[in-house]
Backbone bond lengths (Angstrom), bond angles and torsions (degrees), N, CA, C in turn:
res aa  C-N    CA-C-N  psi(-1)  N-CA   C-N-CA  omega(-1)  CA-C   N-CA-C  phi
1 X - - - 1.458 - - 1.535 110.93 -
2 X 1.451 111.50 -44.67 1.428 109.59 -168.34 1.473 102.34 -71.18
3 X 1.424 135.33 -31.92 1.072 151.22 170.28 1.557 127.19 -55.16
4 X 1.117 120.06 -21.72 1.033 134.48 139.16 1.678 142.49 -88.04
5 X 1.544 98.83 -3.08 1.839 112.09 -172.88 1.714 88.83 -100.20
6 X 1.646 112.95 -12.45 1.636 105.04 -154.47 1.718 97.91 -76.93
7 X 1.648 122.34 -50.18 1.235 107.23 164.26 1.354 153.14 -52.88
8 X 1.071 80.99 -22.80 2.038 102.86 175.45 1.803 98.89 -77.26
9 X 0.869 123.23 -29.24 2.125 129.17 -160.99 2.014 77.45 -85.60
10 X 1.397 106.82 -64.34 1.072 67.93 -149.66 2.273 113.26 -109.43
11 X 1.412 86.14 39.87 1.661 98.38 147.77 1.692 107.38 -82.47
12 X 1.313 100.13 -57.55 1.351 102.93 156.02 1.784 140.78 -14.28
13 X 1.293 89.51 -56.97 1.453 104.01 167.88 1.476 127.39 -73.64
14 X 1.763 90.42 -44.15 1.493 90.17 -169.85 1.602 122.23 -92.52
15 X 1.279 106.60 -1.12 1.865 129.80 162.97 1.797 92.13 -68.97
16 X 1.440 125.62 -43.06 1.268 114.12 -145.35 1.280 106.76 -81.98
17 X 1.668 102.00 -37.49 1.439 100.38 168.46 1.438 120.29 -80.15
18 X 1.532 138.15 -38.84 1.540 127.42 152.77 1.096 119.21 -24.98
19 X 1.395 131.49 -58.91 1.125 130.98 -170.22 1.794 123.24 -88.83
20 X 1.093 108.25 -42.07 1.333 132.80 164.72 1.659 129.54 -50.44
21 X 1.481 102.39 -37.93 1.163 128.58 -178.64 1.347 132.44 -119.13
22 X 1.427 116.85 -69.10 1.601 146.02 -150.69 2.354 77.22 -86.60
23 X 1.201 121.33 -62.39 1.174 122.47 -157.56 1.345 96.84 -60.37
24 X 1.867 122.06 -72.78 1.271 117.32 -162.75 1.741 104.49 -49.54
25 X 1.380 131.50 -49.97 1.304 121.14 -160.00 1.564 115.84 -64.32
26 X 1.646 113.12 -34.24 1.652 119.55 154.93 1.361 99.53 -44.08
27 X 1.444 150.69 -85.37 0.909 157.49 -96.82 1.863 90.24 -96.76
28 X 0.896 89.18 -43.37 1.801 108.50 -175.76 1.675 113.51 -62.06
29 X 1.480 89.43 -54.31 1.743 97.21 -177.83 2.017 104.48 -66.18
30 X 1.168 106.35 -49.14 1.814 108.38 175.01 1.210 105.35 -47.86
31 X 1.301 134.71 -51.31 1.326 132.74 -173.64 1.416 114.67 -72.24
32 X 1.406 120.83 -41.04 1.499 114.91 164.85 1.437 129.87 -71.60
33 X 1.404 103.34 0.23 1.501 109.34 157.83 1.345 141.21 -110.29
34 X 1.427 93.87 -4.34 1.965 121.91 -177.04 1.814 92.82 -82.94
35 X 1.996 87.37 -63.31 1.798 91.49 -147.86 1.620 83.76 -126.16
36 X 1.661 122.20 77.82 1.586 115.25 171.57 1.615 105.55 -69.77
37 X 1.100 136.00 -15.48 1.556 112.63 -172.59 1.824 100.23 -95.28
38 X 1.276 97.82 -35.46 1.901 89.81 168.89 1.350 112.56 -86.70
39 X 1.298 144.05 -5.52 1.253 111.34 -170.93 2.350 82.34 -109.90
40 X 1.340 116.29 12.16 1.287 103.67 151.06 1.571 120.99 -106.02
41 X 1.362 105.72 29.61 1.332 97.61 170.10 1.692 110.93 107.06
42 X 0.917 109.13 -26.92 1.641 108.95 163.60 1.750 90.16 87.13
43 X 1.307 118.15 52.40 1.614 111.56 -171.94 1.695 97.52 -98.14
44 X 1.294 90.36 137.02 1.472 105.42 167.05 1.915 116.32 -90.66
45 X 0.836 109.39 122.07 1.633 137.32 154.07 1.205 124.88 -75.24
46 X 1.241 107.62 119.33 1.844 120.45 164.25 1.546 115.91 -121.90
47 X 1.507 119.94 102.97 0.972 122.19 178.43 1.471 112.67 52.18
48 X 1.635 126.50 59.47 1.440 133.81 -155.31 1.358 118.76 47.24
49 X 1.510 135.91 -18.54 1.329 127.99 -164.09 1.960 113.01 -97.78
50 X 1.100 85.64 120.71 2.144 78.97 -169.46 1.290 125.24 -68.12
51 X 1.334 116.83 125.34 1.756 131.48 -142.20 1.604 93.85 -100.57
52 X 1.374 121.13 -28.13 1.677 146.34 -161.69 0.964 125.92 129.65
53 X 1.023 123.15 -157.46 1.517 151.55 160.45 1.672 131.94 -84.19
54 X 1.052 139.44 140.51 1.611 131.32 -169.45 1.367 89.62 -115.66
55 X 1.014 131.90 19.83 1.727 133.39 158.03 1.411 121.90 -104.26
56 X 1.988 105.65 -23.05 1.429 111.42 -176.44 1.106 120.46 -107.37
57 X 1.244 146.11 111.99 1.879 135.36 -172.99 1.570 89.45 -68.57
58 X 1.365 101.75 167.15 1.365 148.11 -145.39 1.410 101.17 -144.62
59 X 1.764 101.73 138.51 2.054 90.10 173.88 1.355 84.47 -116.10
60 X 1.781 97.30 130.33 1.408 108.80 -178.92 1.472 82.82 -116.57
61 X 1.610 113.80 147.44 1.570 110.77 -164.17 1.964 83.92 -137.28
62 X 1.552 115.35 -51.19 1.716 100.32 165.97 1.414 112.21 -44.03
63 X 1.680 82.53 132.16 1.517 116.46 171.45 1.391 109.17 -54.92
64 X 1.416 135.59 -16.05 1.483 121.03 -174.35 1.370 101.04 -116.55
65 X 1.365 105.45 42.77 1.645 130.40 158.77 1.386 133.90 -115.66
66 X 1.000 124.68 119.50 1.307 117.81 172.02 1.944 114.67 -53.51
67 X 0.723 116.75 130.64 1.602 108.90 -177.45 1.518 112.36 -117.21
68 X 1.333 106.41 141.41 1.584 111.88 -161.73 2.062 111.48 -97.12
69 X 0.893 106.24 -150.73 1.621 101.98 -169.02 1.800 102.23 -85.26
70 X 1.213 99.85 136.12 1.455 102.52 157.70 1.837 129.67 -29.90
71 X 1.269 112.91 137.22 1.227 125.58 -166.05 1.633 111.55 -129.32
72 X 1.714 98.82 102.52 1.796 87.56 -179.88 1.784 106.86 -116.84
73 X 1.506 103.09 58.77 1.003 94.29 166.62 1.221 123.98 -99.54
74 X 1.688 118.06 143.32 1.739 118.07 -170.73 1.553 110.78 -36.01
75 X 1.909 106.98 154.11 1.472 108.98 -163.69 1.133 145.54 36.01
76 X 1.118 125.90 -17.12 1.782 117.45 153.57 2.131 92.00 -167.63
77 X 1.198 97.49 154.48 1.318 120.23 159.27 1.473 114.44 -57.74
78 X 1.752 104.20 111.66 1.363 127.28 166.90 1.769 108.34 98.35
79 X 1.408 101.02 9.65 1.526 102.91 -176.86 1.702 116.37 -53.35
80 X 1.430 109.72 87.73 1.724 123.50 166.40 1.851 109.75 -16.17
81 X 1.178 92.69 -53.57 1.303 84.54 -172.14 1.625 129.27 -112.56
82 X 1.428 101.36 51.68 1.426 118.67 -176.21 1.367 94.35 -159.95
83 X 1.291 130.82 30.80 1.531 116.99 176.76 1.142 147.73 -33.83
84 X 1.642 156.77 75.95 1.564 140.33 -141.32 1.581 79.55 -168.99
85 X 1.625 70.87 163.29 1.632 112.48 171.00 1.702 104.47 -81.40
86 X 1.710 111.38 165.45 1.168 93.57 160.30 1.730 124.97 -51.48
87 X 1.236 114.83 -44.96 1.461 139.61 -153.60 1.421 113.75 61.03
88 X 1.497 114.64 56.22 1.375 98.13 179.96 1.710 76.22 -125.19
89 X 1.698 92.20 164.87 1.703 119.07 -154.68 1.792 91.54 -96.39
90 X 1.468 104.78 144.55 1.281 123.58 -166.14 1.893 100.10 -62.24
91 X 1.084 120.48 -13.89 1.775 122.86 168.85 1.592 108.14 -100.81
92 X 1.254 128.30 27.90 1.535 122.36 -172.78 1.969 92.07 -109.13
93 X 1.114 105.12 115.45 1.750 101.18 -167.48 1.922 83.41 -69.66
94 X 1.252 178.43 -49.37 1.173 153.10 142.83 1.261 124.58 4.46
95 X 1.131 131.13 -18.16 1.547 141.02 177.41 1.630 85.07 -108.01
96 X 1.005 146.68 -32.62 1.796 127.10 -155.53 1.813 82.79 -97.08
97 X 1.657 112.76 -41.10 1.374 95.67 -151.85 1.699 109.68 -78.16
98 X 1.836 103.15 -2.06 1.845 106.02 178.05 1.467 111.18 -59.12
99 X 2.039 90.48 -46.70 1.815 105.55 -154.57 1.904 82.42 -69.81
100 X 1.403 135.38 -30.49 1.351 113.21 -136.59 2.551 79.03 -84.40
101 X 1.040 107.03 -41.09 1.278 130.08 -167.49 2.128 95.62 -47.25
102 X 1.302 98.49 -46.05 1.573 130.75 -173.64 1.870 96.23 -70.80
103 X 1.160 116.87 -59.14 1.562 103.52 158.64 0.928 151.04 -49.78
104 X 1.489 98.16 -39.87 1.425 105.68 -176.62 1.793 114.04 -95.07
105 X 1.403 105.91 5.41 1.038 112.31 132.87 1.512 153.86 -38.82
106 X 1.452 86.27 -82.68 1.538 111.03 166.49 1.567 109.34 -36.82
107 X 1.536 111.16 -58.16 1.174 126.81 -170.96 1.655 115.32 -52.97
108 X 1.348 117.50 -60.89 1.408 128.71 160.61 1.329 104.51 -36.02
109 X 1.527 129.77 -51.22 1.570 103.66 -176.00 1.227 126.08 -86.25
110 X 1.451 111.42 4.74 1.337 116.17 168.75 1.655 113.07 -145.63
111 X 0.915 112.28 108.80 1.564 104.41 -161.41 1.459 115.70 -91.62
112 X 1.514 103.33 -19.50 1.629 112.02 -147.15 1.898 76.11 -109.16
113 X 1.191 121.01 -10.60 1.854 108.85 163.44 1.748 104.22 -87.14
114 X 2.120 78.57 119.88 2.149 84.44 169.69 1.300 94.71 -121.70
115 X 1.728 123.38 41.21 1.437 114.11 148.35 1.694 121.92 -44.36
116 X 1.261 129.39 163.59 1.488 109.89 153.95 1.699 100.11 -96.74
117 X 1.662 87.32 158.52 1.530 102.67 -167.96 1.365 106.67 -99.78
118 X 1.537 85.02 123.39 1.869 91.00 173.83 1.914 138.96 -58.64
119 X 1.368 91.11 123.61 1.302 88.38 -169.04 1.598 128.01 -3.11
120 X 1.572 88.43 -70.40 2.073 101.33 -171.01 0.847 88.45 -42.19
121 X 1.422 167.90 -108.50 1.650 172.11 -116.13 1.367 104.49 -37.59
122 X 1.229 113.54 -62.35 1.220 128.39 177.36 1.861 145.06 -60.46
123 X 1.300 96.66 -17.20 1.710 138.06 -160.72 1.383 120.39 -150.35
124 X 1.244 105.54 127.63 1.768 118.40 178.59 1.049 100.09 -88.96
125 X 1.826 95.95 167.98 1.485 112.83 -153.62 1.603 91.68 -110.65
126 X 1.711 118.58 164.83 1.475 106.48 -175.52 1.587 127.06 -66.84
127 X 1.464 114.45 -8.40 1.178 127.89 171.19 1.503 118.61 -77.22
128 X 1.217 117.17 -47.11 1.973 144.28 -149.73 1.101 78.00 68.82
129 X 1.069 170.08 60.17 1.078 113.78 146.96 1.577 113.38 -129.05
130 X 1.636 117.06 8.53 1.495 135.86 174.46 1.552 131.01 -27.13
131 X 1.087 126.47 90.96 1.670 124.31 -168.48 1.394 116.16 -68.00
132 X 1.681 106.71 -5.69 1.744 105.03 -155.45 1.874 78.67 -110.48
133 X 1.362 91.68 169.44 1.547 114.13 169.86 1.686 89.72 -169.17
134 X 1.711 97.49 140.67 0.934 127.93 -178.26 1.775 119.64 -60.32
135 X 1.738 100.61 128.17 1.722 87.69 164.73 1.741 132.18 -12.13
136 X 1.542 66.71 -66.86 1.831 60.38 -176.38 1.832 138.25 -56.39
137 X 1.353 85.36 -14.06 1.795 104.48 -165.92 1.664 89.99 -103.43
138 X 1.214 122.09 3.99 1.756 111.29 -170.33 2.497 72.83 -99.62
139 X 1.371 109.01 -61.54 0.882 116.21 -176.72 1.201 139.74 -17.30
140 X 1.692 93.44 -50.86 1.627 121.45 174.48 1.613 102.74 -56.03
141 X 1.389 103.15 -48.34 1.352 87.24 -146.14 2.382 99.57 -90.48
142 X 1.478 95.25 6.68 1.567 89.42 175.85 1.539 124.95 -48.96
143 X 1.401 128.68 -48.65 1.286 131.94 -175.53 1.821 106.16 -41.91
144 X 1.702 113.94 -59.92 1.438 128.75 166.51 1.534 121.67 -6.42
145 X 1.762 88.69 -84.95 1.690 119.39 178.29 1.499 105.41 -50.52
146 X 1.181 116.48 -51.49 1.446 122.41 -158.64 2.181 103.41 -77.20
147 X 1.329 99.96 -38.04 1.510 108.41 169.05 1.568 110.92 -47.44
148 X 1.246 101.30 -66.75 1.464 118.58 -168.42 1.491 109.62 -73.17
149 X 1.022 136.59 -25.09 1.393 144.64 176.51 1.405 128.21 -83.46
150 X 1.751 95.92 -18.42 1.406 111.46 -177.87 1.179 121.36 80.12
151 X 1.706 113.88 -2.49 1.025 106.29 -171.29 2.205 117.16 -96.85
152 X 1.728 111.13 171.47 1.482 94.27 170.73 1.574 126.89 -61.00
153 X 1.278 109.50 171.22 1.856 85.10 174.49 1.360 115.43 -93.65
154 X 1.371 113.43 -26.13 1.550 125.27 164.07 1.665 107.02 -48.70
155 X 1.274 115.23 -55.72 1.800 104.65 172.21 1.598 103.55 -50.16
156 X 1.533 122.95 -43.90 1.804 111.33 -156.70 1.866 99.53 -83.17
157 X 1.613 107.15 -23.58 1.220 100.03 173.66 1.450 116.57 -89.34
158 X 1.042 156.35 18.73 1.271 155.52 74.61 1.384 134.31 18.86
159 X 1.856 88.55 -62.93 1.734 83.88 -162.75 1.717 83.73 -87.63
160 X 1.113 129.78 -7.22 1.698 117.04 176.42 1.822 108.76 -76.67
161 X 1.585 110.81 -25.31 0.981 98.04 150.45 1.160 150.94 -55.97
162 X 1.450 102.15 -32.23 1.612 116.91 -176.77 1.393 128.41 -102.85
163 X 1.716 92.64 18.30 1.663 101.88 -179.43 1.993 99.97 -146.39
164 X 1.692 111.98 28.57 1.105 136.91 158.36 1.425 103.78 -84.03
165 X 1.404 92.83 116.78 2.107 111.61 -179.56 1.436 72.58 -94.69
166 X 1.733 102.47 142.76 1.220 130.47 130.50 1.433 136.34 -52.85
167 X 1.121 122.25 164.58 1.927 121.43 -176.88 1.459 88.55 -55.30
168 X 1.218 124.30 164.95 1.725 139.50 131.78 1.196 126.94 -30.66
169 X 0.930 144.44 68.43 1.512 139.86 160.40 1.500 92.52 115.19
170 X 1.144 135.69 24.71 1.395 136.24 -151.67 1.090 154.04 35.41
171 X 1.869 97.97 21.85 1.290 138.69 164.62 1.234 134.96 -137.47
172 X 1.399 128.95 -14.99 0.959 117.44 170.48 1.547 126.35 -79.45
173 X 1.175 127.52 164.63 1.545 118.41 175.13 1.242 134.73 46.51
174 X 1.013 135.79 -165.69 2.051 126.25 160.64 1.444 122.65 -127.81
175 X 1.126 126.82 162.78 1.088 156.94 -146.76 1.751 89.30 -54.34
176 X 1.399 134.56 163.40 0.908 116.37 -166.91 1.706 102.48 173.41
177 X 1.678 112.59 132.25 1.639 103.81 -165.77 1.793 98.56 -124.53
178 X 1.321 109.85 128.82 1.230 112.48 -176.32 1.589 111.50 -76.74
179 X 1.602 124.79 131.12 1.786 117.35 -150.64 1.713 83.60 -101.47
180 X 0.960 113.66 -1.13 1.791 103.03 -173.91 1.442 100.75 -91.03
181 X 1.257 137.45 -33.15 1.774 162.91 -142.80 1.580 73.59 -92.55
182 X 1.819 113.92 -81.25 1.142 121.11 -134.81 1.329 109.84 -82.07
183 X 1.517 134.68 3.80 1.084 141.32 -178.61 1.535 98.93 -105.59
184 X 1.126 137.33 -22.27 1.429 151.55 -148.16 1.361 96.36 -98.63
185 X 1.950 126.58 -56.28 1.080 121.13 163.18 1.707 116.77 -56.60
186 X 1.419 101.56 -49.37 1.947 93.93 175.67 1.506 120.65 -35.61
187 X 1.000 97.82 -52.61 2.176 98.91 172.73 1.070 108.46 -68.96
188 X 1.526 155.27 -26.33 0.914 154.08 126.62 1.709 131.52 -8.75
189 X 1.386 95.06 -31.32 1.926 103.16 -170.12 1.804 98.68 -128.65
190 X 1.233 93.75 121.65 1.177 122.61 154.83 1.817 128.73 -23.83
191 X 1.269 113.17 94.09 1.471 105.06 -164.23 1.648 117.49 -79.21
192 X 1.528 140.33 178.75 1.017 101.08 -129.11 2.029 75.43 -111.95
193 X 1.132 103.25 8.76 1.618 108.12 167.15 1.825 114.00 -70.05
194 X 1.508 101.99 -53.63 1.933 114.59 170.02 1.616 92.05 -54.03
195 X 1.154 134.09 -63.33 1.413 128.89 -166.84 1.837 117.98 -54.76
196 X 1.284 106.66 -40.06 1.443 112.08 165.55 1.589 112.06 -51.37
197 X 1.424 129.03 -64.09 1.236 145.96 -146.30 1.287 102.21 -74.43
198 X 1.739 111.29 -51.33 1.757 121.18 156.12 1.837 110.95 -33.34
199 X 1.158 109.09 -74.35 1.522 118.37 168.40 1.632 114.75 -27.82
């Protein structure tokens, strides 16, 4: 019996450590030498101090923020380690009364915009946890940022230009603006009130 249990223990063993061990830590070391800023997480830095992640949204709730898609993940918005959708079904009035709650948001911080508001704004993503929001929804909300910031909107629509990702490979997916990137450069630039006072 034992003579026959002895090969099986230790394929057993030696799969557990190949695979278990010897594989993931190869797998780990290649990647920290191919892609070190993504395979540590894709963390953003400000002047040494860590700003986040460009994989994780952020709830930016100041008005002289661009603000990214709704987040219903359990205990707080954008929780990493509880990732989900709401999962509630497109007839559950709890899903109508987030997006209607999520408008009238938007609306309050800008009253005098009667654009219509783009979906993503309104609706979480199946993760919560989505950093990108769409051109169009960075767009909506330029007049806002640029009010409150003092700044032109042609400068804030600019820098949404210049922090608009293209598709994937120039096909996959759509166009798409990271709100952690593009808020990160906004503190970065000089509004056009600091620029007067300089003057």
């Amino acid at each position: 019996m034992i003579d026959k249990l002895r090969p099986i223990i230790v394929v057993f063993i030696m799969l557990s450590i190949l695979t278990g061990l010897i594989y993931p830590l190869f797998v780990t070391a290649v990647a920290q030498w191919i892609f070190p800023a993504k395979a540590g997480g894709s963390i953003i830095r400000i002047d040494g101090q860590l700003a986040g992640s460009e994989l994780i949204g952020q709830p930016f709730k100041d008005q002289k923020y661009f603000w990214g898609r709704f987040s219903s993940t359990p205990d707080f918005p954008y929780n990493a380690a509880s990732s989900s959708g709401s999962n509630l079904g497109p007839s559950n009035p709890a899903l109508a009364g987030a997006a209607r709650a999520r408008v009238q948001a938007l609306q309050a911080a800008d009253p005098e915009n009667k654009s219509p508001i783009p979906i993503d704004l309104v609706t979480s993503s199946g993760s919560g946890l989505d950093p990108h929001i769409s051109p169009a929804a960075a767009s909506y909300q330029v007049p806002r940022v640029a009010r409150v910031r003092g700044m032109s909107e042609d400068q804030v629509f600019r820098l949404v230009e210049q922090f608009t990702e293209p598709r994937q490979w120039g096909f996959l997916g759509e166009p798409r603006v990271n709100v952690l990137k593009l808020n990160l450069a906004l503190d970065r630039l000089p509004s056009h009130r600091e620029q007067l006072m300089k003057e």
